[in-house]
N, C-alpha and C positions, 0 to 999 in steps of 0.2 A: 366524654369519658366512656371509655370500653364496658361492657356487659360482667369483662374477669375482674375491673378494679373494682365498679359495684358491686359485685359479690362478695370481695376483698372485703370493703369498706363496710358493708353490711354485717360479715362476720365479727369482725374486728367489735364493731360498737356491740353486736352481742353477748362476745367475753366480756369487755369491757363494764356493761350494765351488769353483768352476773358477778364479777367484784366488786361491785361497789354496795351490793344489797348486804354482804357481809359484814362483821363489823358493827350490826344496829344493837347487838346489846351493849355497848358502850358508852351510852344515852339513856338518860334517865330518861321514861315515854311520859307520854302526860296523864296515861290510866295508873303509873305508879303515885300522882299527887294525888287522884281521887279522894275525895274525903265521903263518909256517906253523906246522905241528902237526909231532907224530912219525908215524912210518910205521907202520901198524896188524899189528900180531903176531897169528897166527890161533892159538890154545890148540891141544895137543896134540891128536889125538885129528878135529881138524876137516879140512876140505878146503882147501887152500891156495886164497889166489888167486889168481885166473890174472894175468900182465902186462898182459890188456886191462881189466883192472880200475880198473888205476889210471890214476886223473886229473894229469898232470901241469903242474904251473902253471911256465910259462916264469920264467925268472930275470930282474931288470931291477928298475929304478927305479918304487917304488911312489908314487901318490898322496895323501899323506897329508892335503892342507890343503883347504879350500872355495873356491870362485870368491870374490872380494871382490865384499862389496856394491855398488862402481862399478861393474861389469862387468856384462854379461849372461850368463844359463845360458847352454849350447851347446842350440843346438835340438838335433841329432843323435850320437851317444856318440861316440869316436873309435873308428876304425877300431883294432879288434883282431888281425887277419891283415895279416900283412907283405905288401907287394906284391914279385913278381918279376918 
């Protein structure tokens, strides 16, 4: 095979991977089943942990469904910090 069809060939599958990443919100991900967890117990004996340890996830209505295929993705996530 020639050096110009490799480079062809090469171009080609990199458009091609660049469509195909499009599209993912149409899929429910598997961080939308998350459920929260229990609060982690440190065994006898260990060093507790401190309060800045923990990650706390605000309360509120989760997103559990996919964009519908009529729609388009969001180009940009929504905004996560409350404005004041």
């Amino acid at each position: 095979m020639s050096m110009g069809r490799i480079l062809l060939l090469a171009v080609c599958v990199a458009f091609l991977s660049g469509c195909a990443a499009k599209g993912r919100c149409h899929k429910v991900r598997e961080y939308q089943k998350a459920e929260p967890g229990k609060e982690i117990t440190v065994p006898e004996g260990l060093a507790p942990l401190e309060q800045t340890d923990k990650i706390v996830v605000p309360e509120g209505e989760r997103n559990q469904s996919s964009v519908p295929r009529k729609e388009k993705c969001p180009e940009f996530p929504p905004e996560y910090f409350r404005q004041q």
